[in-house]
FIMAR-203867 format. One record per residue (C-alpha): residue number from 1; residue in one letter; chain; x, y, z. Coordinates in steps of 0.5 Angstrom, whole numbers, plus 2048, in hexadecimal, padded with zeros to 3 digits. Example, Ala and Ser with C-alpha at 12.3 -4.5 7.8 and 13.67 -1.06 7.14 Angstrom:
! FIMAR-203867
ROVEX  resi  resn  chain   px   py   pz
ROVEX     1     A      A  819  7F7  810
ROVEX     2     S      A  81B  7FE  80E
This chain:
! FIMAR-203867
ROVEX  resi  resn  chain   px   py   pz
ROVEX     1     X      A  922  884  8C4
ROVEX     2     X      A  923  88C  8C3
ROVEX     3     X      A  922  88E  8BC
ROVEX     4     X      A  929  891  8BC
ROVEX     5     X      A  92D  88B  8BE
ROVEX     6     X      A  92F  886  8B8
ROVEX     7     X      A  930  87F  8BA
ROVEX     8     X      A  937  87D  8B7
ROVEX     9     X      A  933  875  8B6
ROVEX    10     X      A  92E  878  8B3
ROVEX    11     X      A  932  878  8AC
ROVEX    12     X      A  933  871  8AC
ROVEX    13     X      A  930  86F  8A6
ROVEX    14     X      A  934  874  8A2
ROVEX    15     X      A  93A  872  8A6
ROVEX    16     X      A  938  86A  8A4
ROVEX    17     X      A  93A  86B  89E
ROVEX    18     X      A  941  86F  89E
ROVEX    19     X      A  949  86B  89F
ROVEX    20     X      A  94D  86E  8A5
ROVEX    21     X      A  94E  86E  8AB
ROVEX    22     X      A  947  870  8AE
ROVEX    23     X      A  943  869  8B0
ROVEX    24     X      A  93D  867  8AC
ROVEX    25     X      A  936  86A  8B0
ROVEX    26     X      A  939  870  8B1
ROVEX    27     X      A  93F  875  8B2
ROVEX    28     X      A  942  872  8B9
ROVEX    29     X      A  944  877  8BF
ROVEX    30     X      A  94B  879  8BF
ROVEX    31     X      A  952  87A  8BB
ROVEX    32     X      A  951  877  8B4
ROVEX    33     X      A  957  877  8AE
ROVEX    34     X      A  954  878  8A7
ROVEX    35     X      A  95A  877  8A2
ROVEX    36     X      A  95A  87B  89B
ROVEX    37     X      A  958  875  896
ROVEX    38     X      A  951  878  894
ROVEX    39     X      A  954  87F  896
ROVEX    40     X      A  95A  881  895
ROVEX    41     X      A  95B  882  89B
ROVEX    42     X      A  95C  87F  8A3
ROVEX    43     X      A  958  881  8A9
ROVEX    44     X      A  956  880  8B0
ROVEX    45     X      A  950  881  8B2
ROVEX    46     X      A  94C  881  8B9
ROVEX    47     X      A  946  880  8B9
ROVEX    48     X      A  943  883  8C0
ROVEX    49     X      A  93D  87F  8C4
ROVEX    50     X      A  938  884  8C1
ROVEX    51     X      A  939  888  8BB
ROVEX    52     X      A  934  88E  8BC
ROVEX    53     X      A  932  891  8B5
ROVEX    54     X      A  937  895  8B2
ROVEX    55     X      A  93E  894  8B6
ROVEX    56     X      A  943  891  8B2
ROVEX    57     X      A  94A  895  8B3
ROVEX    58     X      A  950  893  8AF
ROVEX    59     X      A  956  895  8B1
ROVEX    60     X      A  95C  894  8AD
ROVEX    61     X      A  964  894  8B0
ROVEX    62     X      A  96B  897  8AE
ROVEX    63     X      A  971  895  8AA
ROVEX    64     X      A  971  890  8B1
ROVEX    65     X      A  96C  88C  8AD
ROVEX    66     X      A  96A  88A  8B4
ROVEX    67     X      A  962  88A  8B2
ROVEX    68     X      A  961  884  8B7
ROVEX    69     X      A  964  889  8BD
ROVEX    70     X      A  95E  88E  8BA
ROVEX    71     X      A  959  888  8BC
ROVEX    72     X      A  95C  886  8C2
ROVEX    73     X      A  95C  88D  8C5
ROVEX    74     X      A  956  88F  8C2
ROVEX    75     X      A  951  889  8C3
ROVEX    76     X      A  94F  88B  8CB
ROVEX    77     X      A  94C  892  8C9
ROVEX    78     X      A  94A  88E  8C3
ROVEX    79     X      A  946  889  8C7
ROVEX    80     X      A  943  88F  8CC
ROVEX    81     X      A  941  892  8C7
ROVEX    82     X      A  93E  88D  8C3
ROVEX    83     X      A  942  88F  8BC
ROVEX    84     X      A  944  889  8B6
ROVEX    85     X      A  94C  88A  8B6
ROVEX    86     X      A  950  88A  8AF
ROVEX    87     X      A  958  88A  8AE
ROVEX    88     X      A  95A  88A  8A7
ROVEX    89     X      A  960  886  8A7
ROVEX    90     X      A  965  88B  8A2
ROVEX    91     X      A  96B  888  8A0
ROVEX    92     X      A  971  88B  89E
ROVEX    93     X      A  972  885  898
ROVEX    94     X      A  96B  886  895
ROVEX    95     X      A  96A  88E  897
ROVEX    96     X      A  970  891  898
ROVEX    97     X      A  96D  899  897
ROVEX    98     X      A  966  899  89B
ROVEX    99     X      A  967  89E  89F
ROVEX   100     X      A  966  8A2  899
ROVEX   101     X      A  961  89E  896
ROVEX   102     X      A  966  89A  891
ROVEX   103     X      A  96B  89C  88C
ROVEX   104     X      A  969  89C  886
ROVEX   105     X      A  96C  895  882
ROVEX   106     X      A  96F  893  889
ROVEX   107     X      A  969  88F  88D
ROVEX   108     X      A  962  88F  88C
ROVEX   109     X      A  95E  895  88F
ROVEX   110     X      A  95E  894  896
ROVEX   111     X      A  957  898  898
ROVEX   112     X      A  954  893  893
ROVEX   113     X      A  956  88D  896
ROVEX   114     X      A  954  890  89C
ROVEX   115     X      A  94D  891  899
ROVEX   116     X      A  94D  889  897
ROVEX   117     X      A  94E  888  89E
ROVEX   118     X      A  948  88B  8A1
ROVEX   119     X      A  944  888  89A
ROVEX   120     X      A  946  882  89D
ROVEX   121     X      A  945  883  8A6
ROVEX   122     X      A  93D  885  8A4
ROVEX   123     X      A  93D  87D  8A0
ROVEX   124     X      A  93F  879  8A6
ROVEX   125     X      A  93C  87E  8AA
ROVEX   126     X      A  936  881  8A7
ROVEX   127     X      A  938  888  8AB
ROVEX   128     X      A  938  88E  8A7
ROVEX   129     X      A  93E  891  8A5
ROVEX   130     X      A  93C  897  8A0
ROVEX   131     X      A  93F  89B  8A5
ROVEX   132     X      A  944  89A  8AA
ROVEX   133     X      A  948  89D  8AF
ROVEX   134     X      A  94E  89D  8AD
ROVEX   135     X      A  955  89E  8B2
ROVEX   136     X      A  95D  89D  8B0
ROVEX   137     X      A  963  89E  8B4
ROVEX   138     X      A  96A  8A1  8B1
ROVEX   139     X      A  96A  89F  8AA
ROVEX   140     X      A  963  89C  8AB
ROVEX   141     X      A  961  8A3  8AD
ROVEX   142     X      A  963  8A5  8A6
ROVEX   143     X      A  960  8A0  8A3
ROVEX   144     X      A  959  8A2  8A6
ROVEX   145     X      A  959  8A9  8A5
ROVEX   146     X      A  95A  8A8  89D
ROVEX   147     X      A  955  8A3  89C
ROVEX   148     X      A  950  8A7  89F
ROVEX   149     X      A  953  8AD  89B
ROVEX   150     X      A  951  8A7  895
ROVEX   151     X      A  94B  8A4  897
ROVEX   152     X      A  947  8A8  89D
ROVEX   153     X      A  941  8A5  89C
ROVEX   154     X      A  943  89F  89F
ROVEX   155     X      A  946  8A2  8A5
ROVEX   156     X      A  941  8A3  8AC
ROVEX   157     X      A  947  8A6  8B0
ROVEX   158     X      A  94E  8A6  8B0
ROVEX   159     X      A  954  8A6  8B5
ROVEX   160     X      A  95A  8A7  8B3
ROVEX   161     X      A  960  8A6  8B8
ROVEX   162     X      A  968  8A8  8B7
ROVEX   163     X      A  968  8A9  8AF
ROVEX   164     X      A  970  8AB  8AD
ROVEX   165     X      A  96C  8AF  8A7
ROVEX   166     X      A  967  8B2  8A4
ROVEX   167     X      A  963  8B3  89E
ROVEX   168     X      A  961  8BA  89E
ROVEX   169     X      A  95A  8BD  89D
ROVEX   170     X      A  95E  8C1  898
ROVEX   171     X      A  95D  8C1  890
ROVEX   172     X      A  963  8C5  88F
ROVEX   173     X      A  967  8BE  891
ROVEX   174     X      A  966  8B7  88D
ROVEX   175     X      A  964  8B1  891
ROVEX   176     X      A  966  8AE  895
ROVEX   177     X      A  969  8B5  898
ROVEX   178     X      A  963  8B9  895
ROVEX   179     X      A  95D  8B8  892
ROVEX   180     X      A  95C  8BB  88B
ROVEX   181     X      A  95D  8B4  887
ROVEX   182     X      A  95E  8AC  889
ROVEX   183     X      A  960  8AA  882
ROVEX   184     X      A  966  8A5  887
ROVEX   185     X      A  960  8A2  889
ROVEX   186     X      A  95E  8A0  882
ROVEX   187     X      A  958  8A4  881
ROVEX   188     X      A  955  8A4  888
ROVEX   189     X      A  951  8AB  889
ROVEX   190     X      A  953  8AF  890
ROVEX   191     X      A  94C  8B2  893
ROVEX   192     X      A  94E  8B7  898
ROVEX   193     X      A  947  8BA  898
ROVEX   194     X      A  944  8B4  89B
ROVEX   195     X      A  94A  8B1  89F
ROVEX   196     X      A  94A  8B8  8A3
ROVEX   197     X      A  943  8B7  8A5
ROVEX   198     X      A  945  8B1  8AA
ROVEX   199     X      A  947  8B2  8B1
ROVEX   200     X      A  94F  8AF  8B2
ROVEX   201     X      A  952  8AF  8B9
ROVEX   202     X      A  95A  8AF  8B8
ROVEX   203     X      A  95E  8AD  8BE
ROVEX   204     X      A  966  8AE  8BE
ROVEX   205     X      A  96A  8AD  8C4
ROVEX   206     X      A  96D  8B3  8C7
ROVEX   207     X      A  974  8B0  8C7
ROVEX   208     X      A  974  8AD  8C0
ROVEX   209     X      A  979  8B4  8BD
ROVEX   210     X      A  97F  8B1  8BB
ROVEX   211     X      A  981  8B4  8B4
ROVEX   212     X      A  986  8AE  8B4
ROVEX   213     X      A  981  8A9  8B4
ROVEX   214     X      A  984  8A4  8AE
ROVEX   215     X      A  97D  8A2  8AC
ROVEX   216     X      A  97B  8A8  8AC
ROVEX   217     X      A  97B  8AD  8A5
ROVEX   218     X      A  980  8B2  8A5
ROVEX   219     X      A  97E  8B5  89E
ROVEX   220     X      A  97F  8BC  89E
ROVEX   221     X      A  978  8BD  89B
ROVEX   222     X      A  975  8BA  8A1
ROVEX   223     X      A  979  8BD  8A6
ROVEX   224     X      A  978  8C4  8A3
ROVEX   225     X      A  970  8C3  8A2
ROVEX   226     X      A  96F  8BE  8A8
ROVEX   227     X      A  974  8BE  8AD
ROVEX   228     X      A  97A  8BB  8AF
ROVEX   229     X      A  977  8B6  8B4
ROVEX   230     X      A  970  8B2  8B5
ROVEX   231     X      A  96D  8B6  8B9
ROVEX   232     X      A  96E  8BD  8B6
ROVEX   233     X      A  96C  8B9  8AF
ROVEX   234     X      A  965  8B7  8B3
ROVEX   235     X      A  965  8BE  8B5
ROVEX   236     X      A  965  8C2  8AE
ROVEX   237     X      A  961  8BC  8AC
ROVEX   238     X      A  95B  8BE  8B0
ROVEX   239     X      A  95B  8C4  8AF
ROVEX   240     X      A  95B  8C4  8A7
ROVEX   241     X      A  955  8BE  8A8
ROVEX   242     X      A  951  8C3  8AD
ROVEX   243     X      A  952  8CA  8A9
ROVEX   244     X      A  951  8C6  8A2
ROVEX   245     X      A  94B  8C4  8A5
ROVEX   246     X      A  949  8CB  8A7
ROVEX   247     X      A  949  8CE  8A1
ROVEX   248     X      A  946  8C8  89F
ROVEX   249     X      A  940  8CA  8A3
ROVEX   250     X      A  941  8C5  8A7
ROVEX   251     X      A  944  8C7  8AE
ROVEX   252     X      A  949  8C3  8B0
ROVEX   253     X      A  949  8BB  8B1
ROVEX   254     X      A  94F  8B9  8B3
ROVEX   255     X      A  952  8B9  8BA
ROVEX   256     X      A  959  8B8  8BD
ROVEX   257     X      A  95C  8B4  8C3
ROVEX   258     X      A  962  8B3  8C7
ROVEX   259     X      A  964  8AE  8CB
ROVEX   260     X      A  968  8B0  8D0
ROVEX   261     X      A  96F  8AA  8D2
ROVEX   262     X      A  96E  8A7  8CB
ROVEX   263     X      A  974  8A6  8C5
ROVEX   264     X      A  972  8A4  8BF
ROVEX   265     X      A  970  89C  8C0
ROVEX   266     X      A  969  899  8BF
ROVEX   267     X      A  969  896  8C6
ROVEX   268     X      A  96B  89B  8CA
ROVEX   269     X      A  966  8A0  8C7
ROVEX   270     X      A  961  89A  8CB
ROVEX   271     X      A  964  898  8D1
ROVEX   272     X      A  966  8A0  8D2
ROVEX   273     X      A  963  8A4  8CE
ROVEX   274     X      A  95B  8A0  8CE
ROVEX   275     X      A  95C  8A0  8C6
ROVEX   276     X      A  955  89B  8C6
ROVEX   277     X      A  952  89E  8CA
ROVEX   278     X      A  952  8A5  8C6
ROVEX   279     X      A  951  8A2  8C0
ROVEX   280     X      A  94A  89E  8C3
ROVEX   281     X      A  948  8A3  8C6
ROVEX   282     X      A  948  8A8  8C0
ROVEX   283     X      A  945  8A3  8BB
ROVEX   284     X      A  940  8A0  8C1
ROVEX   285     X      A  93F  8A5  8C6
């Protein structure tokens, strides 16, 4: 067997011994639910034919919750790829905020549940999650950008498609809008500086500029510092990441692309827009 390719049933002594859905002897092939009981929080998980080492790709949904969308869209590329697949699952009961992370005395901090979540994929699975990539769609777009701006070290490669907004790698504005101080996260620590040396891909849909959109935030700060639609807030958001970079010394890493005849919808960004394939490509290529 290639020395680069893990064997998913080679973790079947540290699986034998876990509750969930993944049998005993090892995480079966396929779509699994994981529910939230030693969590906190639900997710689905594929597990691929064959693993190669260090590809685990998490992709995290909008304020759709539609986290088994995510998986089914993605598992095909996800197999070819050979790349453990994992959709947190985030409530709006349970986390209603975790596009910015949380809010402070409203919810469990979401980047930390998620970090529970990848704790809990390397024990029935035995594969490494220290590092991951990362990839968000709409509000899961914001919510991946923000955990790497918090925990840079747990991210290999991150995508990031159709954000509403942005945090800006501007200390002149608070989080979750700028990155001065996180005190609404209760007392987590923004690491700009590390989260501007990781390649990032963002992709936005060249039709996805309505200013009317009732999803979409409309506060005057915002339209006045990013934009007034999503792709101009993708835009000023790359280029404040790659000029921040810049005169870090660490030339510019993030890239943007448009997807030509697509709006703002997570399937039309697949079926139309390759959105998967993008996103593969950037972290496997």
């Amino acid at each position: 067997m290639n020395p680069s390719m893990v064997s998913v049933s080679g973790a079947a002594e540290v699986i034998s011994a876990c509750d969930g859905v993944l049998a005993q002897g090892g995480p079966q092939e396929g779509l699994h639910f994981v529910p939230g009981d030693v969590t906190g929080l639900a997710y689905f998980l594929f597990v691929p034919t064959r693993v190669l080492s260090g590809r685990v790709l998490v992709s995290v949904h909008g304020i759709s919750r539609n986290a088994r969308e995510h998986i089914e869209m993605f598992k095909r590329m996800a197999q070819d790829h050979g790349a453990l697949l994992v959709a947190p699952c985030f409530t709006a009961a349970e986390f209603p905020g975790y596009q910015r992370l949380g809010n402070k005395g409203v919810g469990p901090r979401a980047d930390l549940a998620l970090i529970r979540v990848l704790n809990d994929v390397h024990v029935r699975t035995a594969c490494d999650t220290s590092r991951v990539d990362l990839f968000g769609f709409s509000g899961g777009a914001q919510f991946a950008h923000r955990f790497a701006f918090v925990h840079p070290q747990r991210v290999r490669r991150l995508s990031i498609g159709s954000a509403g907004w942005y945090t800006l790698p501007d200390p002149a504005y608070t989080y979750p809008y700028g990155v001065s101080d996180a005190k609404g996260l209760y007392g987590a620590r923004l690491n700009l500086w590390a989260a501007l040396r990781i390649r990032v891909l963002v992709l936005v849909g060249e039709q996805d500029n309505r200013v009317d959109d009732e999803e979409l935030n409309q506060r005057p700060m915002v339209c006045r510092s990013q934009g007034p639609h999503r792709v101009a807030r993708a835009e000023t958001w790359v280029k404040a990441m790659n000029t921040r970079a810049l005169s870090a010394g660490q030339g510019g890493r993030v890239d943007l692309q448009l997807m030509p005849g697509v709006g703002h919808s997570f399937s039309q960004a697949v079926l139309v827009g390759q959105l998967d394939k993008a996103v593969f490509a950037h972290c496997y290529a």
